[in-house]
N, CA and C of each residue as an Amber inpcrd file, in Angstrom:
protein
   552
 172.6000000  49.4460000  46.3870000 172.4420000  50.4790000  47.3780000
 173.0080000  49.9720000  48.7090000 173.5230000  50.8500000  49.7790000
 174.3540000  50.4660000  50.6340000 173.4090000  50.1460000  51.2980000
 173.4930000  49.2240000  52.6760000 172.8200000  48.6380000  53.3090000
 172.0110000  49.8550000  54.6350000 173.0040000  50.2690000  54.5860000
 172.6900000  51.6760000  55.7130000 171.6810000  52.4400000  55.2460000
 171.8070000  52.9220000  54.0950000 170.5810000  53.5870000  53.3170000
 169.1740000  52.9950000  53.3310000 169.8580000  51.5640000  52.7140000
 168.3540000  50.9000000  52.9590000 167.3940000  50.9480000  54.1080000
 167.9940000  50.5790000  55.3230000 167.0510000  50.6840000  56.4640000
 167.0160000  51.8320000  56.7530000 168.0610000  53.1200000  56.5900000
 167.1170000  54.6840000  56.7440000 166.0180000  54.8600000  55.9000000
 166.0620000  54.3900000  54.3910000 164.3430000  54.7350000  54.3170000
 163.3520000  53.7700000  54.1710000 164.2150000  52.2700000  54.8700000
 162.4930000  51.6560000  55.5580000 162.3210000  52.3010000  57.0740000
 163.1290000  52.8480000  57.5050000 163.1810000  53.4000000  58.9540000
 162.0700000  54.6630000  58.6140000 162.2250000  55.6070000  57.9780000
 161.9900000  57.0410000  57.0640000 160.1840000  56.5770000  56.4200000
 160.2370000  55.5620000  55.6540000 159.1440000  55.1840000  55.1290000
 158.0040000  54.7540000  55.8500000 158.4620000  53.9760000  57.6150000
 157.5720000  53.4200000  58.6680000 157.1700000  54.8070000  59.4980000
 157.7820000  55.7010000  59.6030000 157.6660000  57.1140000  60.3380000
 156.8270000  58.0860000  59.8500000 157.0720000  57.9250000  58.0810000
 156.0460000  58.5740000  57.7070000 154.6020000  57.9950000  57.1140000
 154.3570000  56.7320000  57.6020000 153.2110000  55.7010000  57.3440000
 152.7390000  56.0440000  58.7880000 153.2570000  56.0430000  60.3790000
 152.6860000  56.3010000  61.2410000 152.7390000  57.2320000  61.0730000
 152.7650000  58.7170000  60.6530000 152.4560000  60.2560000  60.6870000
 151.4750000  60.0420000  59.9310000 150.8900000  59.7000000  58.9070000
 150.0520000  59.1440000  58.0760000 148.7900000  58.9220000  58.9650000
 149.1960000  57.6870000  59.4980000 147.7570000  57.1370000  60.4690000
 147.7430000  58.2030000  61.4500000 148.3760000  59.0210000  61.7120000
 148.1350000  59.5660000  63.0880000 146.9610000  61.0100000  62.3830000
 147.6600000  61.4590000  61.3700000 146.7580000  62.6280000  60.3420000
 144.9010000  61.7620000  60.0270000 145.3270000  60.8340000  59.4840000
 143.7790000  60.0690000  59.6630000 143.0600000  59.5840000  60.5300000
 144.0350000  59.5500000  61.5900000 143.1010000  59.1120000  62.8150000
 142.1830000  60.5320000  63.1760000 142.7670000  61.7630000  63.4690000
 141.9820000  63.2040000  64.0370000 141.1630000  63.5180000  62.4180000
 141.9950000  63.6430000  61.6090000 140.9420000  63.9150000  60.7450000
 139.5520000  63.4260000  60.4990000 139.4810000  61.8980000  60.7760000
 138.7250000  61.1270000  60.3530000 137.6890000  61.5130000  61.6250000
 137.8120000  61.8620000  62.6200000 137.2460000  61.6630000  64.3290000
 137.6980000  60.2840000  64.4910000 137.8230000  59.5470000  64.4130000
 138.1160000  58.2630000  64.7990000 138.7590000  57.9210000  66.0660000
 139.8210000  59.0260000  66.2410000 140.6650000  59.1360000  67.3760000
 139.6140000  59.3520000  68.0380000 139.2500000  60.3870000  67.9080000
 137.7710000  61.2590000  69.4290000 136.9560000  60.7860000  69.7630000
 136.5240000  59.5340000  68.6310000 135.1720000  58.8080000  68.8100000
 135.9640000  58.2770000  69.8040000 136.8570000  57.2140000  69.7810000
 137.2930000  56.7110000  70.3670000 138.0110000  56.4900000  71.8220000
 138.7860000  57.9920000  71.8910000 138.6040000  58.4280000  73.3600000
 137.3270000  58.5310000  73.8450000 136.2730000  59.6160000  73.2040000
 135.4170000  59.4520000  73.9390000 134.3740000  58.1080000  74.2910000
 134.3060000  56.8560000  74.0060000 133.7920000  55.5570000  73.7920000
 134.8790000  55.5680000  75.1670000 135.8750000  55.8510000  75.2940000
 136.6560000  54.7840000  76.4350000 137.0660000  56.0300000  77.9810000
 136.3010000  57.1690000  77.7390000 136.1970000  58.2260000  78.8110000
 136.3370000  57.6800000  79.9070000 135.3830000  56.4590000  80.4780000
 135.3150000  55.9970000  81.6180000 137.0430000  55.5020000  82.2250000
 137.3690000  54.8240000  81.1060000 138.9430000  54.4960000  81.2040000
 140.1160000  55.6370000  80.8460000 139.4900000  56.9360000  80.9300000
 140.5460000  57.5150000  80.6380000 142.4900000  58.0790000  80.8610000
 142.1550000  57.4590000  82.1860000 143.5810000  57.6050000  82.8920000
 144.2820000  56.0230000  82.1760000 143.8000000  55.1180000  81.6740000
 144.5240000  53.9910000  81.1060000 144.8190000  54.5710000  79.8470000
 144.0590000  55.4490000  79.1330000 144.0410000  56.0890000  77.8630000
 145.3190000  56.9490000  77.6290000 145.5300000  57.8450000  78.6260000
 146.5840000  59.1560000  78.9870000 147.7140000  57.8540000  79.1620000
 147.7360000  57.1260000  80.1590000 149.2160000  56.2020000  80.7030000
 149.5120000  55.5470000  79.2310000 148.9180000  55.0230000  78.3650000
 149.1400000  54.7950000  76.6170000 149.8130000  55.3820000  75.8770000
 149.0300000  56.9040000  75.8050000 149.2060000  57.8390000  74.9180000
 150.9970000  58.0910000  75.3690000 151.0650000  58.1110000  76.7790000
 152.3460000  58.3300000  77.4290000 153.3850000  57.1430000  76.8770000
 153.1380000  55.9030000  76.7660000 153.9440000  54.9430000  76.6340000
 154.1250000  54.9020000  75.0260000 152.9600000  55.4220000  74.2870000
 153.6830000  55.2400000  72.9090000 154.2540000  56.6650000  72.5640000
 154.1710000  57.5760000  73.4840000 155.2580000  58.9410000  73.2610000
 156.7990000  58.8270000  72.6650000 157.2480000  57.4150000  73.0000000
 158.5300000  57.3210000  73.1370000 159.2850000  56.4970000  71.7170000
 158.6590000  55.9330000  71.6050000 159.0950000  55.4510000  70.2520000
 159.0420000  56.3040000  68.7930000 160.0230000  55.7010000  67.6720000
 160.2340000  56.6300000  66.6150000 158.6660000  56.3780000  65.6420000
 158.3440000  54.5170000  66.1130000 156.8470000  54.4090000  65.2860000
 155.6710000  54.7280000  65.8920000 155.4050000  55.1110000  66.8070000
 154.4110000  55.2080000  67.5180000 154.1160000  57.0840000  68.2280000
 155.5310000  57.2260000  68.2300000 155.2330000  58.8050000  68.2290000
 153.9890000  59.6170000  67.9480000 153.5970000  59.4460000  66.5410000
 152.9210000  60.4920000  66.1410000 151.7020000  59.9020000  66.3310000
 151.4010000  59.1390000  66.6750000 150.2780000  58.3400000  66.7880000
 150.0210000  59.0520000  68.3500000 150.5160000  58.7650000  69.4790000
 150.6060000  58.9080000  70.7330000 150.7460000  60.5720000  70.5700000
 150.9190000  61.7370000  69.7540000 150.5420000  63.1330000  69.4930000
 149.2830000  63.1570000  69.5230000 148.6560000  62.2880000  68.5160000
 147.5150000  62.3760000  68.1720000 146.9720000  62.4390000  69.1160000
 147.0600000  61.1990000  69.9300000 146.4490000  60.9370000  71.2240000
 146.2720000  62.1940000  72.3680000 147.7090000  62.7260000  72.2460000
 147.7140000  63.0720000  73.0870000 146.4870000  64.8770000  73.0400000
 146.5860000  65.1290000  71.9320000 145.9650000  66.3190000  71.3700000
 144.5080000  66.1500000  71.9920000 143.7280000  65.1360000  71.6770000
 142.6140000  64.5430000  71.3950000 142.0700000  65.0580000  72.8180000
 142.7690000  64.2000000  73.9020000 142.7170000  63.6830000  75.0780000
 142.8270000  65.5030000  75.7950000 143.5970000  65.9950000  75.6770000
 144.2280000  67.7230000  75.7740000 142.8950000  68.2070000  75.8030000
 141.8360000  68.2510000  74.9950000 140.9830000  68.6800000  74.8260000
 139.8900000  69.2950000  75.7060000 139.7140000  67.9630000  76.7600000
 138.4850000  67.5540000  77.4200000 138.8240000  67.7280000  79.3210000
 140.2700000  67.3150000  79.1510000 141.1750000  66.8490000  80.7440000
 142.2010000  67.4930000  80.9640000 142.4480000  67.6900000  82.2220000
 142.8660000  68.3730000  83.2470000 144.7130000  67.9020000  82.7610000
 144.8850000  69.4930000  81.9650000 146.1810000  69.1050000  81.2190000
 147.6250000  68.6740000  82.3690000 147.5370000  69.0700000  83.9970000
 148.9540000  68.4710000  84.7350000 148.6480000  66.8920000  84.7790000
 147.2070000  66.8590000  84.8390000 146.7410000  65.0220000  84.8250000
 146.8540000  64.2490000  83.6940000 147.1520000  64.9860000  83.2850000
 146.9560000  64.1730000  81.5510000 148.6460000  63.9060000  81.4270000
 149.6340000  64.8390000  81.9120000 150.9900000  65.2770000  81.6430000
 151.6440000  64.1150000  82.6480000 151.3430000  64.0910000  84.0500000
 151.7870000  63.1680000  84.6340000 151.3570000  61.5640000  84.7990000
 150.4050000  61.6710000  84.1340000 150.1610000  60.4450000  83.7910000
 150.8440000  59.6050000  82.4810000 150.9230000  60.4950000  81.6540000
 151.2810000  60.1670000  80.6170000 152.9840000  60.1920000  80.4470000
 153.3920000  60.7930000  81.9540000 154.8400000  60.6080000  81.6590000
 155.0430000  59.3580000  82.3690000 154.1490000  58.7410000  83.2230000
 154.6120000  57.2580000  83.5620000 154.4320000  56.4950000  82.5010000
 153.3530000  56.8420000  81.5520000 153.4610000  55.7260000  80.4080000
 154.7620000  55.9060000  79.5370000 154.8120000  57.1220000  80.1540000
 155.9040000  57.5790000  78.7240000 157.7180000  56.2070000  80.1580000
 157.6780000  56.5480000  81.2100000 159.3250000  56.0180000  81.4170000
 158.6370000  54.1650000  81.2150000 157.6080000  54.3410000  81.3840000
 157.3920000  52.3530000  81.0330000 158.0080000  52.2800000  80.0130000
 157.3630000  53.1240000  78.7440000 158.0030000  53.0480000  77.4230000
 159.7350000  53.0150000  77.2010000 160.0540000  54.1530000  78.1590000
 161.8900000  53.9790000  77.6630000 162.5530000  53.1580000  78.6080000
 161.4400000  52.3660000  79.4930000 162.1870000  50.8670000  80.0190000
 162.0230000  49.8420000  79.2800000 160.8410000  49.8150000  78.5870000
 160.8740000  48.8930000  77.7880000 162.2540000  48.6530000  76.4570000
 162.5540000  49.9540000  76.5780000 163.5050000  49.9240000  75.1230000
 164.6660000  50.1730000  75.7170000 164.8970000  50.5290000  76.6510000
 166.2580000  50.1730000  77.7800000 166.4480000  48.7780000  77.6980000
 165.3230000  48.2450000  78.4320000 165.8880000  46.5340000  78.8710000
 165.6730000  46.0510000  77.6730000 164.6860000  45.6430000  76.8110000
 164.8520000  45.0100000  75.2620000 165.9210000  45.4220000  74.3260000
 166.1060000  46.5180000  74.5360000 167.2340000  47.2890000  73.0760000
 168.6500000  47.3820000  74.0020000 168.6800000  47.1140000  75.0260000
 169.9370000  47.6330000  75.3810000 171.1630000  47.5310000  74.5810000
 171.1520000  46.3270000  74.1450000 172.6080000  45.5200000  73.4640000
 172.3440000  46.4420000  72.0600000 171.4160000  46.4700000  71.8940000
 171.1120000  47.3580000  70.2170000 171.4540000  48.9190000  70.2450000
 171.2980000  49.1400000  71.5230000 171.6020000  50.8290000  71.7960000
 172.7730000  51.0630000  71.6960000 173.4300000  50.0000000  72.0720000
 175.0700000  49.7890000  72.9650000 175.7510000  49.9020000  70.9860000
 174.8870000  48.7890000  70.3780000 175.5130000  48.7480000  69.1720000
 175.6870000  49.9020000  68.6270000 174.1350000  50.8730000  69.0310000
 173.9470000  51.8980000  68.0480000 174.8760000  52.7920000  68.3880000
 175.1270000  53.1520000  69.6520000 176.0920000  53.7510000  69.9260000
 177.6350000  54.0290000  69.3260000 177.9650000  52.4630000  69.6000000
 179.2570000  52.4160000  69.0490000 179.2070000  52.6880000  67.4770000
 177.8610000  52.3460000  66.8130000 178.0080000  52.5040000  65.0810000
 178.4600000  53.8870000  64.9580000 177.4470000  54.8700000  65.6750000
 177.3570000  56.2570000  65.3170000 178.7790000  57.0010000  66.2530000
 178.8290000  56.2470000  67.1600000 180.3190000  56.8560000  67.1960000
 181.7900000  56.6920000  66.3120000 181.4740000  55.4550000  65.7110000
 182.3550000  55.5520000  64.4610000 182.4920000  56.1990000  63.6440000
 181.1160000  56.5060000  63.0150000 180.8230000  57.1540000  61.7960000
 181.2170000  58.4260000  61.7270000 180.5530000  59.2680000  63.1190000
 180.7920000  60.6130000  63.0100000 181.8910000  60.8370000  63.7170000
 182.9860000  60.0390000  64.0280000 183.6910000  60.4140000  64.4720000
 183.8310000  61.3600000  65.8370000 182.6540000  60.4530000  66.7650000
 182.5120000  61.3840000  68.2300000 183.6750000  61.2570000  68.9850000
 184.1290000  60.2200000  69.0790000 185.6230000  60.4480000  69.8490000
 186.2190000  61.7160000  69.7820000 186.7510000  62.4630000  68.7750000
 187.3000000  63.6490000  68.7400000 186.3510000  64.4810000  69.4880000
 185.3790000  64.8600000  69.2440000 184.1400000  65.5580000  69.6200000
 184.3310000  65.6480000  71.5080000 184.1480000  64.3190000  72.1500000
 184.1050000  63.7830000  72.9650000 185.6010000  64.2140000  73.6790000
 186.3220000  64.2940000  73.2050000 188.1720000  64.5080000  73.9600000
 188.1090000  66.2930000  73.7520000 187.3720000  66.5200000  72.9580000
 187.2530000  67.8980000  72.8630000 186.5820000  68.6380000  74.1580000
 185.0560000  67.5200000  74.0980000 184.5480000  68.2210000  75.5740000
 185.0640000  68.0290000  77.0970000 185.6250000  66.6630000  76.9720000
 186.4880000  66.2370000  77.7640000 187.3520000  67.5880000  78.1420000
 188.0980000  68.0420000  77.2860000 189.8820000  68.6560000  77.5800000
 188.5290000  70.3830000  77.9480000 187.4000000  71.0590000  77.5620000
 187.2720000  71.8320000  78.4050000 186.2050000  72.2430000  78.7560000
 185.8850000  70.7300000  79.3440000 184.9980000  70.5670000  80.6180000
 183.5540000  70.9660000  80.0090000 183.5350000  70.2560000  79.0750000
 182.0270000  70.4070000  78.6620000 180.7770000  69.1670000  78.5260000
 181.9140000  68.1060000  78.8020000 181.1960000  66.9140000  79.0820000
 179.6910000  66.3370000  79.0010000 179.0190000  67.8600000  80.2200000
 177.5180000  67.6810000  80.7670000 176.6600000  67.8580000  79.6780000
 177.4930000  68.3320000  78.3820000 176.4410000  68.5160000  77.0030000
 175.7480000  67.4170000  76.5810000 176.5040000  66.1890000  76.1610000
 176.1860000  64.9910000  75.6740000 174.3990000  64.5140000  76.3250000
 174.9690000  64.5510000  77.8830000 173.5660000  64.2530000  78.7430000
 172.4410000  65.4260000  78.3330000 172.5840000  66.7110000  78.0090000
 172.0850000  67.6340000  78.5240000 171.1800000  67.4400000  77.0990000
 172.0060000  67.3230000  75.6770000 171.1930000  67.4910000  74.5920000
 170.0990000  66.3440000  74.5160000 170.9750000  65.0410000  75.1830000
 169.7890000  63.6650000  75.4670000 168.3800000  64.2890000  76.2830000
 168.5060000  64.9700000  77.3630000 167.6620000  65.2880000  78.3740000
 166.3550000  66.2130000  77.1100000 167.1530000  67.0180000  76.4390000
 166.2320000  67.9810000  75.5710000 165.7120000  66.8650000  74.3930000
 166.0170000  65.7820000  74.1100000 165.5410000  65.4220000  72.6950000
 164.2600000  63.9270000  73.5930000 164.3760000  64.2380000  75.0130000
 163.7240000  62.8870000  75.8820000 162.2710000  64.3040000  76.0400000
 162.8950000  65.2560000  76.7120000 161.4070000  66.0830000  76.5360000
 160.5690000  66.8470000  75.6570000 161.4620000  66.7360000  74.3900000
 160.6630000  67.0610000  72.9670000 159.6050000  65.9510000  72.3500000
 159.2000000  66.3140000  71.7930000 158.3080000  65.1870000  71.2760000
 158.7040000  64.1140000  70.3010000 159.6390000  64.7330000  70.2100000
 160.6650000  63.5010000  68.8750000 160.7300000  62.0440000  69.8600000
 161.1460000  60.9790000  68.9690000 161.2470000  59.3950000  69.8390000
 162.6550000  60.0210000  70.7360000 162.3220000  59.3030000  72.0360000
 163.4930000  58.7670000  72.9580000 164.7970000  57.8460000  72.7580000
 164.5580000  57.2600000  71.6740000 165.7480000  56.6160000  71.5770000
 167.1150000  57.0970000  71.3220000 167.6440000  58.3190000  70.6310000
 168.6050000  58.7420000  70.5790000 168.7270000  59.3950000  71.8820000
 167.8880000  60.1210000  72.5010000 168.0080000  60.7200000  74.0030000
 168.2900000  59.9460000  75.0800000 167.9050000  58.4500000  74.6640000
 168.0550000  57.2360000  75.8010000 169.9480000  56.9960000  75.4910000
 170.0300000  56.9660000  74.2650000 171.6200000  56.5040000  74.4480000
 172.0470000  57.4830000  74.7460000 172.2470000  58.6110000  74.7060000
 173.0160000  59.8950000  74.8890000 173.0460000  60.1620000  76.8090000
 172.0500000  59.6080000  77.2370000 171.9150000  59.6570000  78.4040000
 172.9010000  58.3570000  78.8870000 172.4630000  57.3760000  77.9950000
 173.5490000  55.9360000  78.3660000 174.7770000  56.0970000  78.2380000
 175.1370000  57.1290000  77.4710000 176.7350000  57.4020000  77.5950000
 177.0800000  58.2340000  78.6010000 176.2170000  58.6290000  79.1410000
 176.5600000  59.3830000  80.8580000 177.0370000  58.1520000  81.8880000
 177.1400000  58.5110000  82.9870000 177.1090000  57.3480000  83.7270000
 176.4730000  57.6210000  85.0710000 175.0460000  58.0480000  84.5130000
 173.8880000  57.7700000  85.4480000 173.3860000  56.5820000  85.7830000
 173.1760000  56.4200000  87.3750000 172.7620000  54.9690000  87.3230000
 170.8560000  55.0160000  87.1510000 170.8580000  53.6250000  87.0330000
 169.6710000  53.2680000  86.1650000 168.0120000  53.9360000  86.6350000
 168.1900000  53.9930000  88.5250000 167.1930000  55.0110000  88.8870000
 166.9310000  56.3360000  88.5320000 168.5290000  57.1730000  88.3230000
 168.2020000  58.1050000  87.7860000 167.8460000  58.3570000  86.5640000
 168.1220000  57.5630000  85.7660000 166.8850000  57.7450000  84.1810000
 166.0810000  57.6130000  84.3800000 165.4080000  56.3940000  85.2630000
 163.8290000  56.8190000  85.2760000 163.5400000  57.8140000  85.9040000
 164.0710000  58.4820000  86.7800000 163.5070000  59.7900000  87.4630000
 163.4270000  60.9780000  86.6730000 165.1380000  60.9430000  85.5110000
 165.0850000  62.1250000  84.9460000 164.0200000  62.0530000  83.4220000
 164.0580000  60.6040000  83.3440000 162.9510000  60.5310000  82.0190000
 161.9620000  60.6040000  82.8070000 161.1910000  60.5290000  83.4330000
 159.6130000  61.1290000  84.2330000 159.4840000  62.1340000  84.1400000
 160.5380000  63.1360000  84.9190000 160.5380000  64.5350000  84.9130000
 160.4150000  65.4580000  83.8270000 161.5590000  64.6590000  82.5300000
 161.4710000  65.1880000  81.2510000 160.2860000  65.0730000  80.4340000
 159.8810000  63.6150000  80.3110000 158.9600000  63.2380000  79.2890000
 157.7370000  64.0470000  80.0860000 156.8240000  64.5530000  81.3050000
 156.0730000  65.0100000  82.0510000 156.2540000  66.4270000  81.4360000
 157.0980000  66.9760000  81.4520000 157.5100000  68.3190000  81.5960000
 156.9370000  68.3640000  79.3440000 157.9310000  67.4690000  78.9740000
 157.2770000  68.0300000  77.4240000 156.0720000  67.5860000  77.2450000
 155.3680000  66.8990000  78.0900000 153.8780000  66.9660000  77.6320000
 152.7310000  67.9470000  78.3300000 153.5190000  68.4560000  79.0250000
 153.1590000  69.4370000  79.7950000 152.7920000  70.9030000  78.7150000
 153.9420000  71.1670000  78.0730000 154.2620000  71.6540000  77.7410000
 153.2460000  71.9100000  76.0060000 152.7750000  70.5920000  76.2230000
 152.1870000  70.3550000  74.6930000 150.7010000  70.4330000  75.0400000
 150.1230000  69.9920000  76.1270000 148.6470000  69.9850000  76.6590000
 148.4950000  70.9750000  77.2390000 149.0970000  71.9120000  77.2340000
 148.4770000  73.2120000  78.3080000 148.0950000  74.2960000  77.0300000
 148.5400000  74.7840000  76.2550000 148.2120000  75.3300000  75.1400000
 146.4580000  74.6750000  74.2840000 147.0520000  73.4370000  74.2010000
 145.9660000  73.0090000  73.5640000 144.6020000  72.9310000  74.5900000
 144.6470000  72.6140000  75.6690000 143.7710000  72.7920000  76.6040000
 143.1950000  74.3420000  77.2300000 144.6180000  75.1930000  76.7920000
 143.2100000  76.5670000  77.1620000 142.8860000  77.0250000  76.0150000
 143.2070000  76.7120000  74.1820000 142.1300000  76.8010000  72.8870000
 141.1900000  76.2550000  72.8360000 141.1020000  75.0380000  73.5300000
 139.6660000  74.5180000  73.1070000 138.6240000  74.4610000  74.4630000
């Protein structure tokens, strides 16, 4: 089996082992016991839930969280808090992964053949897409990492990702705690 395959479904297999724990954590209460046991600390709880927003393993885990937490608290407080945990998170994988992003980049621009793609948006002026689809996949709930390189192939400097990942990652959790906070 090709090597590429292989790590898509240990990649595939770790994603759906944390969707897994994240389904047993609410099911079980475990999650709720647990927020509620650490209420007093809850703004360290929300800045968490925010920082593991961003990753592909920790995602659904940090849903969980974030649902849980939605419940009880003041959903713009919960949203902006949790989007600082959330740009800690895509600094952390900025400055650690950079060289790996850079790789990933160049892999997947081989593969799919973005260059053409890319001279295409180039020649009529569509450029701002590349950033724009990064910006939408940084405030969805999916991991940041493909949204972090897509943004890295812009040539924003480094303040403005954290500003525009605050704004974004804030805005989709915003977006996810306000619903759940006026059902329950």
């Amino acid at each position: 089996m090709d090597r590429k395959i292989k790590k898509l479904i240990f990649k595939t297999a770790i994603f759906i082992f944390s969707l897994s724990i994240a389904w047993y954590l609410i099911k079980s209460g475990l999650l709720h016991n647990l927020v509620v046991t650490v209420l007093p600390l809850r703004f360290m709880a929300e800045f968490l839930a925010g920082m593991f927003y961003t990753s592909f393993l920790t995602s659904p885990i940090s849903m969980a969280m974030i649902v849980v937490l939605a419940e009880n608290n003041n959903p713009i407080i919960l949203a902006l808090l949790a989007g600082m945990g959330a740009v800690v998170g895509d600094l952390v994988i900025i400055k650690f992964f950079k060289e790996k992003l850079s790789k990933d980049v160049s892999l997947i621009t081989r593969e799919l053949q973005l260059k053409k793609i890319n001279n295409f948006l180039v020649k009529w002026k569509l450029e701002f897409i590349t950033p724009l689809v990064g910006a939408i996949i940084i405030a969805s709930p999916l991991p940041d990492e493909l949204g972090l390189m897509m943004l890295g192939a812009s040539n924003l400097k480094y303040y403005q990702i954290v500003i525009l990942t605050y704004l974004l990652n804030t805005a989709g959790i915003l977006l996810i705690v306000t619903p759940i906070n006026l059902l329950s």
